[in-house]
C-alpha positions in Angstrom: 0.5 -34.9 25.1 -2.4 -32.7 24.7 -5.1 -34.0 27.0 -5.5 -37.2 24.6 -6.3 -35.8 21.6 -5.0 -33.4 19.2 -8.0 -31.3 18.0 -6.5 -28.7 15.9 -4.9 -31.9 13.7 -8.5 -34.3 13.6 -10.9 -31.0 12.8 -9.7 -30.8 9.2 -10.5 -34.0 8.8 -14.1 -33.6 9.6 -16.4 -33.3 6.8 -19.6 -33.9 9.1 -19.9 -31.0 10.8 -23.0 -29.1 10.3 -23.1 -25.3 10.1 -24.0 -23.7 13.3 -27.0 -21.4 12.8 -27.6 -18.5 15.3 -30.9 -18.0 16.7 -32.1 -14.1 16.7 -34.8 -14.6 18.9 -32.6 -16.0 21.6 -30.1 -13.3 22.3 -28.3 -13.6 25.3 -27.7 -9.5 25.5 -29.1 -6.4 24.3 -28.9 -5.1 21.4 -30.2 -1.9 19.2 -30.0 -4.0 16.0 -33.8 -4.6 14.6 -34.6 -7.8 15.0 -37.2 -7.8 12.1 -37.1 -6.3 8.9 -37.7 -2.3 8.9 -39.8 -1.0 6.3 -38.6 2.4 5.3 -39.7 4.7 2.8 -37.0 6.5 1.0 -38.5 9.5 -1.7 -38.0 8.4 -5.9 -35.5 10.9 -6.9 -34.8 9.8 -10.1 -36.8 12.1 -11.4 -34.5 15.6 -9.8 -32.9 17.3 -12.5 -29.0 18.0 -11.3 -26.9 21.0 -13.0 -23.5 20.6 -12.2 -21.8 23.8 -13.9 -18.4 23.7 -15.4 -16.4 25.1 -12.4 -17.6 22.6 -10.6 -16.7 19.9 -12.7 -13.4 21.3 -13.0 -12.5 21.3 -9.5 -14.1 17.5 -8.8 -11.4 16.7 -12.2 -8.5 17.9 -10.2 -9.3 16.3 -6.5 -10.2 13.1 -7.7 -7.9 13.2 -10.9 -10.9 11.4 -12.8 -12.0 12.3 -16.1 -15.4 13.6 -16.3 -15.4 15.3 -19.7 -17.7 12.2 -21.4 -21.4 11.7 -21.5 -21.5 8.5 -19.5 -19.0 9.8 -16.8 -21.2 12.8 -16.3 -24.3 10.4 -16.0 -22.8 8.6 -13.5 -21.9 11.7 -11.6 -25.3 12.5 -11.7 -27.0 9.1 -10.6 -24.5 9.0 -7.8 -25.6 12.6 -6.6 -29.4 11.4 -6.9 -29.3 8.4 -5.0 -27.6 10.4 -2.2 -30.3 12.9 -2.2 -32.5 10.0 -0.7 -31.3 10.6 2.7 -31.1 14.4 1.9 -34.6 14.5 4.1 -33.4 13.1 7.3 -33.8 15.3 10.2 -30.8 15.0 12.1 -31.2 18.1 14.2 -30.0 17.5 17.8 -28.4 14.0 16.8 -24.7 13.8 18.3 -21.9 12.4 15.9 -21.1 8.8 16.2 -17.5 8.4 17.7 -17.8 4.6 17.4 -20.3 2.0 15.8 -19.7 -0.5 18.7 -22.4 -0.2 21.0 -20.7 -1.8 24.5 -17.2 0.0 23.7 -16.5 2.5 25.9 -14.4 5.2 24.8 -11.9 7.0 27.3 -11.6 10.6 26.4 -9.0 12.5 27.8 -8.4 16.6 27.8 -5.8 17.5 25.0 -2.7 18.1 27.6 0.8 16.5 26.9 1.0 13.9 29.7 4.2 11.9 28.6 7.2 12.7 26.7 11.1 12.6 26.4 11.3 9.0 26.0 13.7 8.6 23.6 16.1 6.9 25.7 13.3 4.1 27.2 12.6 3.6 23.1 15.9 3.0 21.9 16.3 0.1 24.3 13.6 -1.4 22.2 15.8 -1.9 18.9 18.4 -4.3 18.6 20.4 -2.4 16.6 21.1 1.4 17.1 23.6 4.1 15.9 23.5 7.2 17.8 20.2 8.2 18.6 18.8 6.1 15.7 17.0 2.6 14.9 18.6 0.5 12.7 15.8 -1.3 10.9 17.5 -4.9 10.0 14.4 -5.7 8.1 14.8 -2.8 5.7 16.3 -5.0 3.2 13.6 -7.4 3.1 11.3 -4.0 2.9 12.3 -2.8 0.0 12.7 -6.3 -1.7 9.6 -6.3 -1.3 8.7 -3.4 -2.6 11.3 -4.1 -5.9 8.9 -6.9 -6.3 5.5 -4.8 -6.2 7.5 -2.6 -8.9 8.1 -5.7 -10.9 4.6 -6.8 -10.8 3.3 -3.4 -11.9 2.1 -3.0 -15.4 2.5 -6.5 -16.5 3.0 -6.5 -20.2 5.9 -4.4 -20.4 9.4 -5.3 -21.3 11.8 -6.4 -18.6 15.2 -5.4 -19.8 17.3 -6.6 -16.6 19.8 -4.8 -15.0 22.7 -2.5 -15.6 25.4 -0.7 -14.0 25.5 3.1 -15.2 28.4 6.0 -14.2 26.4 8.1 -17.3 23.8 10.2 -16.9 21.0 7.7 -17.8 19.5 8.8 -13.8 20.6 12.7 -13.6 20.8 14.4 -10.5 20.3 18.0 -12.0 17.2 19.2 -13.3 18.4 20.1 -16.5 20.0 16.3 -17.6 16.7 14.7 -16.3 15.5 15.5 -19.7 18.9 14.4 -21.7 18.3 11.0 -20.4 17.1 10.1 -24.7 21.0 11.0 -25.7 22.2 8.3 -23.2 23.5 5.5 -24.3 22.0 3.7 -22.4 19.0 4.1 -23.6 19.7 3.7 -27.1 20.8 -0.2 -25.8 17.6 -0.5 -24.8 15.8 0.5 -27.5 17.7 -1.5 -29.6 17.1 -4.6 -27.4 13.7 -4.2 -27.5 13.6 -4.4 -31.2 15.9 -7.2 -31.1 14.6 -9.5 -28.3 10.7 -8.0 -28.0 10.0 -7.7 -32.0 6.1 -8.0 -31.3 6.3 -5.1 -28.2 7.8 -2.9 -30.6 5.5 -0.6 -31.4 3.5 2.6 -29.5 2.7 2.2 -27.3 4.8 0.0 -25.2 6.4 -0.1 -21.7 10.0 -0.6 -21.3 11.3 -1.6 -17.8 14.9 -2.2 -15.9 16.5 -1.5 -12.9 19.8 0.6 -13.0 22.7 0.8 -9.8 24.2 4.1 -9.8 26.4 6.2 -8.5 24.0 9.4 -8.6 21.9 9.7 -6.5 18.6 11.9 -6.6 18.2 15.2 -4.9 16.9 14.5 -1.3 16.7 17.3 1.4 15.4 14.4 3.9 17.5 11.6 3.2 21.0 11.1 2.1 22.2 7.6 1.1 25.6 6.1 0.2 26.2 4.7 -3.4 25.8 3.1 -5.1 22.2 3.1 -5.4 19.1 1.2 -7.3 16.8 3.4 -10.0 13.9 1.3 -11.0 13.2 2.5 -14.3 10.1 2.8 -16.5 10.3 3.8 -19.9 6.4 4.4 -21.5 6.6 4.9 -25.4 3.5 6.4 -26.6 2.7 8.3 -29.9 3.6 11.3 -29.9 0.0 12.9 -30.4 -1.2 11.3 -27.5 1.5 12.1 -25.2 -0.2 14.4 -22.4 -3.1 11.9 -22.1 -0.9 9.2 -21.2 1.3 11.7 -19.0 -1.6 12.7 -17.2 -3.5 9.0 -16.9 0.4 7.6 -15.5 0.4 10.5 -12.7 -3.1 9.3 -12.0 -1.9 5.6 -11.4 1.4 6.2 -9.9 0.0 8.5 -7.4 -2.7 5.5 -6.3 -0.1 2.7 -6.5 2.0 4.6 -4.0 -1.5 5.9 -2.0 -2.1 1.8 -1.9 1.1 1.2 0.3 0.4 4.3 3.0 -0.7 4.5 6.3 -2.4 8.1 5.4 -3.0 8.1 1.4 -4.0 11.9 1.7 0.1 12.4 2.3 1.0 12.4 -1.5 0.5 15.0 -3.9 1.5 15.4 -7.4 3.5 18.9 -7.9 4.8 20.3 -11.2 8.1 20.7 -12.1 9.2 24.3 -13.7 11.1 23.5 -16.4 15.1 24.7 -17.4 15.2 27.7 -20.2 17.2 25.4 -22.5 13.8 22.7 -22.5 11.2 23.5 -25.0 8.1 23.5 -23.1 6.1 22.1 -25.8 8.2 18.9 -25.6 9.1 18.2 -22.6 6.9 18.3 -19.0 8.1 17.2 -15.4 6.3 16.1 -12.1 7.4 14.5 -8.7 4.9 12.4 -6.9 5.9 13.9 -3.5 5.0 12.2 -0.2 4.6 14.9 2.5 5.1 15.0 6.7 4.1 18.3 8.0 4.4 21.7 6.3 8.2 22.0 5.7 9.5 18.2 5.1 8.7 16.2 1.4 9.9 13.8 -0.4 9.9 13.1 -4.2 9.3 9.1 -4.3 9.3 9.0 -8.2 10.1 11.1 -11.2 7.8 11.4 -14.2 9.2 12.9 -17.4 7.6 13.2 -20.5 10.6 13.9 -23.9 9.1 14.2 -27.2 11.9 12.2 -29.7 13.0 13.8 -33.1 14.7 12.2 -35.7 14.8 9.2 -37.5 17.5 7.6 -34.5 13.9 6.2 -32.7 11.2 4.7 -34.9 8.1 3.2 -33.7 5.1 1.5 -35.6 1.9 3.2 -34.0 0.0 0.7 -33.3 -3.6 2.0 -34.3 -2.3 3.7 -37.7 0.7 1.5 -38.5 2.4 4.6 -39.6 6.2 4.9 -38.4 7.4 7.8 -35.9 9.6 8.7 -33.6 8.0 8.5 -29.6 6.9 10.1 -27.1 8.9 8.7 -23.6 7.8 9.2 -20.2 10.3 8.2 -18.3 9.5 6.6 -14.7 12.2 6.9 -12.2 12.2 5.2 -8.4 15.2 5.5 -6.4 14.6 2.1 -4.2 16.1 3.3 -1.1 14.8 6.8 -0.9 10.9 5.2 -1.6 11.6 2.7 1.0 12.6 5.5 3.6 10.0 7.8 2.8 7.5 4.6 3.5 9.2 3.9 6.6 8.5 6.8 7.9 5.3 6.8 6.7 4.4 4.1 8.8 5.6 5.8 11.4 4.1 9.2 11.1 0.5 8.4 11.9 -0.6 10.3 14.6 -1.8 7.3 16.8 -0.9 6.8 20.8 0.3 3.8 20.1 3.8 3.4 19.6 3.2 1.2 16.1 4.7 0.8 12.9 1.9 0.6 10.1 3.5 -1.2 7.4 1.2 -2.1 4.7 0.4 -6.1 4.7 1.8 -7.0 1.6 5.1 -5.3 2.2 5.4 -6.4 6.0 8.5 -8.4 6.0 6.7 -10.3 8.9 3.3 -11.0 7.8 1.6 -12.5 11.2 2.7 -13.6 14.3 1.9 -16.4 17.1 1.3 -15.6 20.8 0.0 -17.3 23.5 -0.2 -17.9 27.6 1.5 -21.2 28.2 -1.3 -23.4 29.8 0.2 -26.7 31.6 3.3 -27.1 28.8 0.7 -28.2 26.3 0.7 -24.5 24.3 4.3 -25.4 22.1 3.4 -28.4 20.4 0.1 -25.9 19.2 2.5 -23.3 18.0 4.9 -25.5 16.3 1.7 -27.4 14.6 0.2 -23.5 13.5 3.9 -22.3 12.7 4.3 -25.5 10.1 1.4 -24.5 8.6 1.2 -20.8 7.8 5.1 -21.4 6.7 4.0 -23.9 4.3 1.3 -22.0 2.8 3.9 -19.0 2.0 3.2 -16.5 5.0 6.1 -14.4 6.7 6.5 -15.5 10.2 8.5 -13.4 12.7 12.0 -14.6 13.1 13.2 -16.4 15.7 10.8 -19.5 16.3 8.2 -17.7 14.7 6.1 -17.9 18.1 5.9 -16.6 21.7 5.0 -18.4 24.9 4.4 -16.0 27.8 3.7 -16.9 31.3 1.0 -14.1 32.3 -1.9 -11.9 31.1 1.1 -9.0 31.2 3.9 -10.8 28.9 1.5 -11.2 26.5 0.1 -7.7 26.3 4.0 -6.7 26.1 4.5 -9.1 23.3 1.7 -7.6 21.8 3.1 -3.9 21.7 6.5 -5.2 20.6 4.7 -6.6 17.5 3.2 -3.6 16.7 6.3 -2.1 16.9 7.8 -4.4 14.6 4.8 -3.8 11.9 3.4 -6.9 12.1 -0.2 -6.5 10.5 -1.6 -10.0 12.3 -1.1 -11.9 15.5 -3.0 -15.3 16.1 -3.8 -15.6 19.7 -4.1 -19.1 20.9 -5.3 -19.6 24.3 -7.2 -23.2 26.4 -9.9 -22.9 24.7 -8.1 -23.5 21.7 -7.0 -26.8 22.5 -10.4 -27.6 23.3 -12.7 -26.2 20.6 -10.2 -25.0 18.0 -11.3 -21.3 18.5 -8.5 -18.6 18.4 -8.4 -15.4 17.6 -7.1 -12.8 15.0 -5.3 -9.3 16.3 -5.5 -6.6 13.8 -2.5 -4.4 14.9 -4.2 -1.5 12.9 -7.7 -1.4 14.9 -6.3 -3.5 17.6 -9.9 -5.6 17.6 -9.6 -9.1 17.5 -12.0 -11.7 15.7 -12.5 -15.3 16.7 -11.9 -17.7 14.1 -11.6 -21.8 13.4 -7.8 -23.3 13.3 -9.6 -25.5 9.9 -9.6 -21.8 8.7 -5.9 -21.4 8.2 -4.5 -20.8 6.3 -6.7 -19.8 3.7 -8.7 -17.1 5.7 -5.0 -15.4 6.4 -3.6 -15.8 2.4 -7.4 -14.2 1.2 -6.8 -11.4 3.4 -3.5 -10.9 2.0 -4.6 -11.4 -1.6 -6.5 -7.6 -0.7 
């Protein structure tokens, strides 16, 4: 019984509470915050002429992969560049760099000396499952379920054509067939299914979508898999005069959809593909989104192929015109498991102190976590009251009994690191106070800061943060 009254269960209840209003003029510490208004003068520069020259524009085009080449994008350039130049007149000679923006965190610096090391024996007793001198991850499955769905969800309005089982060359492992992929049969089924099943999709441009097992896999210097393995496909129909537009705007978005999911976005890189001597260059181009760790290592996470059609075989309505023609294709290709490796490691490759693995939220397997110090045998009733409720609102709880009652300070900092280990993005820390206010508070594993928050808050504060 917890000390004669469940709090955590009543508080929802309560519709009388009043909001609690802090009072600025009674701080309890000090701060360097203002605690009036500051009047500050910033110069009008509205009125400063900016010349951008060509080059310029060029070069901002290809690191940001945004199009600048109309009017209004330039005038938005512009306006952005101006309202900058407001703090252009700050004097900030002999003003130090900010290492941190909290004022009563203490920092520990350190000299740059290799202090620790050769520990891969003390780290493999971590995992449950090893082989050799390597983890067995027995959440990977869930991972890149996860990530299947993510694919699914991309691009709505496209065509889901199932699955199918291919030994052809639909997925080619040599350059030269990535292009042949149009002769497939394959194909040709699904082109005919979208006519058949999708009449009011049929027409450019359209997307086309379906997941393939196969036998081949892609070419991987990094990792090597067993067959069979899953392709998900993407098929992008698109008349033929607009072809590199849309080739160029899908590099564009499939580079940010995978940058979304990373630990350190800056890793992937779009690289061109030189192209056979049999391919006619004026029909056919090739890219790999590549995702990069170090200097010598890459990995090509997806495949984009753009095949001009000839013939009357494929016909298309375009859309706009009405006129018939034969497509362009871009062809989309993910192999599952070498995408969910590469983000793996990803997660893994980050450069921190911490040993942590900085899976993004939405593809965690386990989505939060519950810790606490038992207090008196009163903490489990908590937990299992907590864990009822986040499972019911959808969340991914870690396995097991989706909690962990420690008896120390030192278990539960332990627990802690094992969590990060695991890639859990959130742990709700419950302690005494909890049961007597409702307060607890929520770990971020990625800046390891915690915030204090109301149990009447879950679980929507923890599905908004999710929704991200």
């Amino acid at each position: 019984m917890l000390r004669n009254i469940r709090f955590y269960c009543k508080i929802a209840a309560r519709t009388d509470l009043k909001a609690i209003k802090l009072d600025f003029k009674e701080l309890r510490h000090k701060t360097k915050v203002p605690q009036t208004p500051v009047d500050t003068d910033f110069p009008d520069t509205t009125a400063n002429k900016v010349d951008i020259d060509t080059k310029t524009i060029q070069l901002l085009e290809r690191l940001s992969l945004v199009d600048l080449d109309s009017e209004q994008a330039l005038a938005t350039l512009k306006s952005s560049i101006q309202f900058a130049d407001k703090i252009a007149h700050i004097n900030t000679d002999n003003v130090r760099p900010l290492y941190t923006v909290l004022e009563n965190q203490q920092l520990q610096l350190r000299n740059d000396e290799v202090n620790e090391g050769d520990c891969r024996v003390e780290l493999l007793k971590n995992a449950k499952l090893t082989d050799e001198d390597y983890y067995l991850l027995e959440h990977g499955h869930a991972y890149a379920e996860l990530l299947k769905q993510q694919w699914l969800s991309l691009r709505p309005l496209a065509a889901h054509l199932g699955n199918s089982d291919s030994t052809e060359a639909s997925v080619s492992s040599t350059h030269l067939r990535r292009f042949a992929f149009a002769s497939s049969k394959g194909f040709q089924s699904n082109f005919e299914q979208l006519v058949r099943e999708h009449p009011r999709k049929a027409k450019c441009p359209t997307l086309l979508k379906h997941l393939c097992t196969s036998s081949a896999c892609l070419p991987n210097p990094f990792f090597s898999h067993k067959p069979p393995v899953t392709h998900l496909i993407t098929d992008f129909l698109v008349e033929p005069y607009r072809a590199l537009e849309h080739f160029y705007n899908m590099q564009r978005e499939s580079k940010i959809w995978w940058m979304r999911y990373s630990s350190n976005p800056s890793r992937y890189r779009i690289v061109a593909r030189e192209l056979p001597a049999e391919v006619d260059a004026k029909d056919c181009q090739a890219i790999d989104i590549m995702s990069c760790y170090g200097e010598e290592c890459s990995v090509a996470v997806e495949q984009l192929s753009l095949v001009k059609l000839h013939g009357d075989d494929f016909r298309l309505p375009d859309a706009r015109t009405g006129q018939t023609l034969p497509p362009a294709v871009i062809r989309s290709v993910i192999e599952l498991e070498t995408a969910t490796c590469a983000l793996l490691v990803d997660g893994c490759d980050h450069a921190r102190e911490t040993q942590s693995l900085l899976l993004n939220r939405v593809l965690a397997p386990y989505q939060c976590g519950i810790a606490c110090q038992e207090v008196d045998g009163e903490m489990a009733d908590l937990c299992l009251h907590i864990k009822d409720v986040l499972l019911r609102a959808g969340l991914r709880l870690c396995q097991g009994d989706g909690y962990a009652l420690t008896e120390d300070a030192s278990q539960l900092r332990e627990h802690i690191k094992k969590s990060d280990k695991m890639g859990v993005p959130y742990t709700l820390l419950l302690s005494e106070q909890t049961l007597q206010n409702g307060l607890l508070q929520l770990r971020n594993r990625d800046t390891r800061l915690a915030e204090t928050i109301h149990i009447s808050d879950l679980p929507n504060y923890l599905l908004n943060i999710f929704k991200l």
